[in-house]
N, C-alpha and C positions, 0 to 999 in steps of 0.2 A: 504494500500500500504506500502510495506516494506521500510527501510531508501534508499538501493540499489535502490530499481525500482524508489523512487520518484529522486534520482540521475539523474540515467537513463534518465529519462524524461524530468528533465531539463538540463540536456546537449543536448537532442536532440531538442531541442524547439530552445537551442541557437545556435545549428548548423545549424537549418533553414534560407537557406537565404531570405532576405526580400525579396518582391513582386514588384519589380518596374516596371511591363508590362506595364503600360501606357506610361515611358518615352522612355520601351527600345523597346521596339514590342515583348520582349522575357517572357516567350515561345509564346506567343499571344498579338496582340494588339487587341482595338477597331472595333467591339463590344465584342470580344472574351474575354476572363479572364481565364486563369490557364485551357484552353483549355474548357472550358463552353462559350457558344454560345446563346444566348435569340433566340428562334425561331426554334430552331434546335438540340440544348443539350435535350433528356429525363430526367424523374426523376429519372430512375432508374440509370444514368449518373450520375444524382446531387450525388444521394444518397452513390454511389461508393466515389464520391469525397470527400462526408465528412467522408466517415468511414477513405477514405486511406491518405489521407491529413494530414500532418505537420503544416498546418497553421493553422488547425479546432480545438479550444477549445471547452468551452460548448456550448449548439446550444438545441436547442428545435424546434416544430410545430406548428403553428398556421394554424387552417383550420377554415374559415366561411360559409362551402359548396359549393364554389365555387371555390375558389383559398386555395393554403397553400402556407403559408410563413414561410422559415426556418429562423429563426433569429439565428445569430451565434455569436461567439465572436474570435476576432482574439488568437492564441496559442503564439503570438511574444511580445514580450515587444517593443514595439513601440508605432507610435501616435494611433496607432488605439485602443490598448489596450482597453479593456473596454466600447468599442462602441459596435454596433450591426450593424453589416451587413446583410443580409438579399439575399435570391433566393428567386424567384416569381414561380408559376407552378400552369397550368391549363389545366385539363386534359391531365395531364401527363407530360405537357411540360416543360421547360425553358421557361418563358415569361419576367425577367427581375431582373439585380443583382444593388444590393447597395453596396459598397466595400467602406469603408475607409481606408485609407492611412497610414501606416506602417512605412512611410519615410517621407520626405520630398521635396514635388516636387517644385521648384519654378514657379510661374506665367509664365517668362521669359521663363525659358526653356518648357514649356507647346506650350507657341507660335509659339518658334522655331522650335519642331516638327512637330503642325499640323496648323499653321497660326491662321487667327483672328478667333473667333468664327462667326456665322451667324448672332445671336443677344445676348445678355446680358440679364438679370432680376437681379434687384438687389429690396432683399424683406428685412421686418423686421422679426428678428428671433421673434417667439412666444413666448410670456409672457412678455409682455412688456420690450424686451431686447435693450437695445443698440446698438446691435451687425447685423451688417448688412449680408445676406446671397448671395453671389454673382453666377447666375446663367449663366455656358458662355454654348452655345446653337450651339454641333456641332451634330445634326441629320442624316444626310446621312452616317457621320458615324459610328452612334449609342452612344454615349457617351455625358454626362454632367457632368461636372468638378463644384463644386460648392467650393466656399473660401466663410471664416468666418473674418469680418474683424472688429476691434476695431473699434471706433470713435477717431479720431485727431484733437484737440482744436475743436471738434463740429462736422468736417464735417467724410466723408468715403470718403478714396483716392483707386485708385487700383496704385499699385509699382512693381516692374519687381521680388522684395523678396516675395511677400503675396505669399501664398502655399494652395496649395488645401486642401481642410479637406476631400472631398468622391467624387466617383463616381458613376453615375446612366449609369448601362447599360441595352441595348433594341436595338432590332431588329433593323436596318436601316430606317430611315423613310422620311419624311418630315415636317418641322417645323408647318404646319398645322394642321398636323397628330397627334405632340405629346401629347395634350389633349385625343383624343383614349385610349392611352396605359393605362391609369389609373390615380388614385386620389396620388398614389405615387410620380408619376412623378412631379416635381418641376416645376408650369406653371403658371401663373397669368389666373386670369377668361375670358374666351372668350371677354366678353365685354370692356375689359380691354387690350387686347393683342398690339393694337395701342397705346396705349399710354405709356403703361409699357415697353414694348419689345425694346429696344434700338440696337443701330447699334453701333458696337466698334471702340472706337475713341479714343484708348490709354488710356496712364497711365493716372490719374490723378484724380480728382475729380468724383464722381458719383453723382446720385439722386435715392433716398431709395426709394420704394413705398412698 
């Protein structure tokens, strides 16, 4: 790539504006994404989207014969930078995206647009981390907002600041349902679902399982 083009290309990466459909419904809210739909978008849709798309950096395939998963990387310098997002597609379809967050959404204004979640899961991040994974659980609308939160003197607070780190979108469902959709999906064990699954009761203190 010439000195021009590689120019070129980061000026246009910076005149991309960030992605903030979750707060604003623009161009699409929940389940929707940048006009991608779980259940409804083709692949030959996805595929469009990542050739003609401003946000699509590198991105690859992963197929295990049954599903393929595009893992991608955001184009923006933002928080997502450097993470992997991820389309679902099985035979043919859209069946479910992972989006992380470009911005900064806070908890607070999350509430404000679509009220409490149905239920919460708050899990331990893997590898023996500290860091607590907060799962808030709005299904009928398709969407799961998860926040990544330190430890304070010991414990995990949720506060109106914490910010989401990504998104799980999928078809519409019911909170029953969402163990179905996949091992992707962020869901504590069926055996487990009563006592894990909690009911939102504001800011303040959690319990990690």
């Amino acid at each position: 790539m010439t000195l021009m083009a590689s120019l070129a290309a980061c000026r246009a990466r910076e005149a991309t504006p960030v992605d903030n459909s979750l707060l604003t419904g623009e161009p699409c809210g929940p389940p929707c994404w940048q006009g991608l739909v779980p259940g409804v978008s083709t692949e030959g849709q996805v595929m469009k989207y990542m050739s003609d798309s401003d946000y699509v950096g590198s991105h690859y395939r992963d197929t295990d014969g049954r599903e393929t998963v595009i893992w991608w990387q955001s184009s923006l310098r933002g928080r997502g930078q450097g993470t992997s997002n991820a389309f679902g597609i099985r035979e043919g379809m859209l069946t479910g995206m992972v989006i992380y967050l470009d911005y900064e959404l806070a908890l607070d204004q999350l509430l404000a647009r679509y009220g409490p979640p149905e239920k919460l899961w708050a899990q331990w991040r893997a590898g023996g981390s500290a860091v607590a994974l907060v799962n808030l659980y709005y299904p009928s609308e398709g969407f799961i907002p998860q926040l990544e939160l330190e430890p304070s003197d010991g414990y995990h607070e949720l506060r109106a600041d914490d910010t989401v780190t990504r998104v799980w979108y999928f078809p519409p469902t019911t909170l029953e349902e969402l163990p179905n959709l996949g091992a992707s999906i962020p869901f504590p064990p069926r055996e487990y679902m009563d006592t894990d699954l909690r009911d939102w009761e504001g800011y303040g203190r959690i319990h990690v399982r």
